[in-house]
C-alpha positions in Angstrom: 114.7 90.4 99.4 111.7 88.4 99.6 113.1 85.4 99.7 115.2 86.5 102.7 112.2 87.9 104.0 110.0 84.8 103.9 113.1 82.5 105.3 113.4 85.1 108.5 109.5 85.2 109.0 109.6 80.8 108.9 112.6 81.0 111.3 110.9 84.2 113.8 107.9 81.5 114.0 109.7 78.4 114.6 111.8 80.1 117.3 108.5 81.4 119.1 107.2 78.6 119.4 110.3 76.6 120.4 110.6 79.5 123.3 107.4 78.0 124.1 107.9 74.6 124.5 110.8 75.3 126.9 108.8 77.1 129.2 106.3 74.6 129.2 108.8 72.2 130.2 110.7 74.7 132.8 113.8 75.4 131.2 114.6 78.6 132.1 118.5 78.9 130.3 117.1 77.3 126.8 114.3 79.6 127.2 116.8 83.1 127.6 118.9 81.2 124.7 116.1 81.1 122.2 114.5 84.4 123.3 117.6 86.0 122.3 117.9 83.9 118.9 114.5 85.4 118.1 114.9 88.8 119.0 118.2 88.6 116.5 115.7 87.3 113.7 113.4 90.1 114.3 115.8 92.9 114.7 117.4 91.4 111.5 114.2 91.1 109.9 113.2 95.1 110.9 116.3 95.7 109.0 115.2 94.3 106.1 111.9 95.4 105.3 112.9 98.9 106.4 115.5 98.6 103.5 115.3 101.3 100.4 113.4 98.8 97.8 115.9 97.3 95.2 116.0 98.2 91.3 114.6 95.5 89.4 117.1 93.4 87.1 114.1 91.8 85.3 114.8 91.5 81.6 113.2 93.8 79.6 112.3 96.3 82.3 113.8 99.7 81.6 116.9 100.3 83.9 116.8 101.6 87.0 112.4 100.9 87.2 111.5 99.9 91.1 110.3 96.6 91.5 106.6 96.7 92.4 106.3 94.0 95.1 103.9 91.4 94.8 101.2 92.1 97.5 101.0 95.7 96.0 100.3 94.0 92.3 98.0 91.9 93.7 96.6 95.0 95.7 95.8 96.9 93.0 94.3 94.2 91.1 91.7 93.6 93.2 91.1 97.3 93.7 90.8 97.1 90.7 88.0 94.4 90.6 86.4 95.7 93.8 85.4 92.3 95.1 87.1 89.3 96.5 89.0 87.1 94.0 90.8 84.1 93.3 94.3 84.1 92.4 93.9 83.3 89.0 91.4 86.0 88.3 93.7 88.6 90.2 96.9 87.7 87.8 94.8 87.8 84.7 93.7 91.2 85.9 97.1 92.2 86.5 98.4 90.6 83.3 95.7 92.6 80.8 95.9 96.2 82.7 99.3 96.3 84.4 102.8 96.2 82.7 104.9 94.5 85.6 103.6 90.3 85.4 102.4 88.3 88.3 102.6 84.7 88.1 100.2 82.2 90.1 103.0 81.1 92.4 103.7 84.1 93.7 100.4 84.2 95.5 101.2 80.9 97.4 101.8 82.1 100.7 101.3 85.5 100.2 97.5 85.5 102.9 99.7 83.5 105.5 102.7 85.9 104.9 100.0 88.8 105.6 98.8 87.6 108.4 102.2 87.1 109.7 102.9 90.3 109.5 99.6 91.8 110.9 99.7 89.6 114.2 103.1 91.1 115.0 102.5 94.6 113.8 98.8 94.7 113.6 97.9 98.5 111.3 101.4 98.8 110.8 100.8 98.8 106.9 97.9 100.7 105.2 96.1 97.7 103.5 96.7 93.9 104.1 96.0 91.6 101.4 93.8 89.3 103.6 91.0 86.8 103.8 87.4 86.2 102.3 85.3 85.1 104.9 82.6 82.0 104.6 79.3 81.7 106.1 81.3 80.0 108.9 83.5 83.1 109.4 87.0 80.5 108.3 89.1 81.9 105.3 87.1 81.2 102.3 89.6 79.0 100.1 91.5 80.4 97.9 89.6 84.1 98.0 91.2 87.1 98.8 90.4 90.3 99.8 91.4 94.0 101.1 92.0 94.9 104.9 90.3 98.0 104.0 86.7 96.9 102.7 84.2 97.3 104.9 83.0 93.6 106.1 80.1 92.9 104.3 82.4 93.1 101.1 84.4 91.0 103.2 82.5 88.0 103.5 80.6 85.6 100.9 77.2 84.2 101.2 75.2 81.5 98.9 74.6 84.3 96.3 78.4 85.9 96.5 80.2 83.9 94.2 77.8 85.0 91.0 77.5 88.5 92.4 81.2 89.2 92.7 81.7 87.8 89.5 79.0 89.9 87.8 80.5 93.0 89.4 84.3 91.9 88.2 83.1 91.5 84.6 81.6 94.9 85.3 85.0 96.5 86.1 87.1 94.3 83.8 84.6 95.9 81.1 85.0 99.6 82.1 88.8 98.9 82.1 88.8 97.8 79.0 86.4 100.1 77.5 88.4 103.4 78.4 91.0 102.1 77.1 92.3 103.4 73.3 94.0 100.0 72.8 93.3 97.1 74.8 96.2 94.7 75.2 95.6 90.7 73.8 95.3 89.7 77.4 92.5 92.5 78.1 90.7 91.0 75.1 91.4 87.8 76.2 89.7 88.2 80.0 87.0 90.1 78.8 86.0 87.6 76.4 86.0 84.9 78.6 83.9 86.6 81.3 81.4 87.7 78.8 80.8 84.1 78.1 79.5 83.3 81.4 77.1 86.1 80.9 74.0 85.9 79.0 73.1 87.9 76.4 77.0 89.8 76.3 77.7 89.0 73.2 79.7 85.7 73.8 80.2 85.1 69.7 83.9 84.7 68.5 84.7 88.5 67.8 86.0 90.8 70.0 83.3 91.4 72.7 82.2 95.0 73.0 82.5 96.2 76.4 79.8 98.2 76.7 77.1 95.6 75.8 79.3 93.0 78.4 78.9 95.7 81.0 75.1 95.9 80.7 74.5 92.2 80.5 76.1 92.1 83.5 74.4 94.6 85.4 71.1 93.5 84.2 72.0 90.2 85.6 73.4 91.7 88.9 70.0 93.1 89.4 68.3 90.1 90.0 70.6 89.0 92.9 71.7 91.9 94.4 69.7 92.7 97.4 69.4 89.4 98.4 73.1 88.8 98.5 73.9 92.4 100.5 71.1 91.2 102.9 73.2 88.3 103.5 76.0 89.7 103.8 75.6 92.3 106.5 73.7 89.7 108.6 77.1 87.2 107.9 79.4 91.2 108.3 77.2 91.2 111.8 78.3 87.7 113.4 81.8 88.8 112.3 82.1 91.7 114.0 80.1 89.8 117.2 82.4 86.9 117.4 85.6 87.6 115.9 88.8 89.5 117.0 90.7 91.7 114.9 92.8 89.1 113.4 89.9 86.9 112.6 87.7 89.3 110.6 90.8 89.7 108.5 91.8 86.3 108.5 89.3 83.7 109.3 88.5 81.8 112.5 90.9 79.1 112.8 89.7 75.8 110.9 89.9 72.8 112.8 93.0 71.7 110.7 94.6 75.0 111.9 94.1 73.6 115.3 95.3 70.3 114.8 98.3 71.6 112.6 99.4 73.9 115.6 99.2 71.4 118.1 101.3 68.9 116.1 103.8 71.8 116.1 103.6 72.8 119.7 
């Protein structure tokens, strides 16, 4: 279904904005034409998405298991780690503490497909798997986030990149500690977090997750007030000079710009 999904979405935007170029150029009949080509694509794609979700044929799975779809595994993975991540970061999260796997390329459109879907349904969905925002208020590349933080988790600063990743080794850690058996890939993460944290125990054994968890707090401590300072100044000039769209998504870039006018 997503496939199907992603090909209606590409054709409901091309036809808005051919719809567009005819009344720019007063063409009235084309103009009723394609309005009623895109209201098929959009009735069609209703249809779709308001489908009963399909049983997964994935090898392996045990039979009749509902396929999670991927913005809800990347969801809770970064629920998970509480703070904006990269996509690699939020499938090795998924891969050590969730049984269905997420892969890399998955994630490749998955912001755009997001905001696709917000700007012609905006709060339809509980949560939106949206956009970091820089200290010039454009998508932060690469770094996503939850609709349903407040802003100033939002957003990254000078100070945001070490601070997030102090507190995802902090939640990686928890995970891992409560659990009876932690899988390879668990082992795996925590290990190479802990090695970008001094004094966690970074040897070649299996790192203890209690002494990687204080490391990192004690760490986390030195730059914390700083960063939150910056970011509720940065959360401020987001909710002053953005729309709704934009302190999910970004502020258009200038390429965004100069992409949609080759397009128009």
């Amino acid at each position: 279904m997503s496939d199907d999904l992603d090909e209606l979405e590409r054709r409901i935007d091309l036809l808005r904005a051919q719809v567009r170029t005819a009344a720019r150029a007063r063409e009235p009949a084309l103009a009723r034409e394609l309005r009623g080509q895109l209201r098929k694509a959009e009735r069609a794609w209703d249809t779709l998405v308001s489908a009963p979700p399909q049983v997964s044929a994935r090898p392996g799975e045990p039979e009749g298991r509902v396929a999670v779809p991927v913005r809800e595994r990347v969801h809770r993975a970064l629920t998970l780690l509480g703070v904006p991540a990269a996509g690699r970061l939020v499938v090795s999260v998924h891969d050590a503490f969730f049984a269905e796997p997420l892969r890399s390329s998955q994630l490749t459109t998955l912001r755009r497909d997001e905001e696709r879907t917000f700007r012609r349904s905006p709060y339809a969905r509980p949560h939106y798997v949206c956009a970091a925002l820089t200290d010039r208020l454009t998508p932060a590349r690469g770094l996503l986030a939850v609709s349903t933080w407040p802003q100033e988790r939002r957003v990254v600063g000078p100070l945001s990149p070490r601070v997030d990743f102090l507190v995802a080794t902090v939640q990686v850690a928890a995970c891992a500690g409560r659990l009876d058996d932690p899988s390879p890939a668990a082992q795996r993460l925590l290990a190479r977090m802990a090695r970008n944290v001094p004094d966690a125990g970074s040897g070649f054994g299996e790192p203890d997750p209690e002494r990687v968890a204080v490391a990192a707090r004690a760490e986390l401590a030195v730059h914390l007030d700083a960063d939150t300072r910056q970011r509720a100044e940065l959360a401020q000039r987001a909710a002053a000079q953005l729309d709704e769209v934009a302190r999910l998504f970004g502020a258009a870039t200038l390429s965004d710009v100069a992409r949609k006018g080759a397009c128009a």
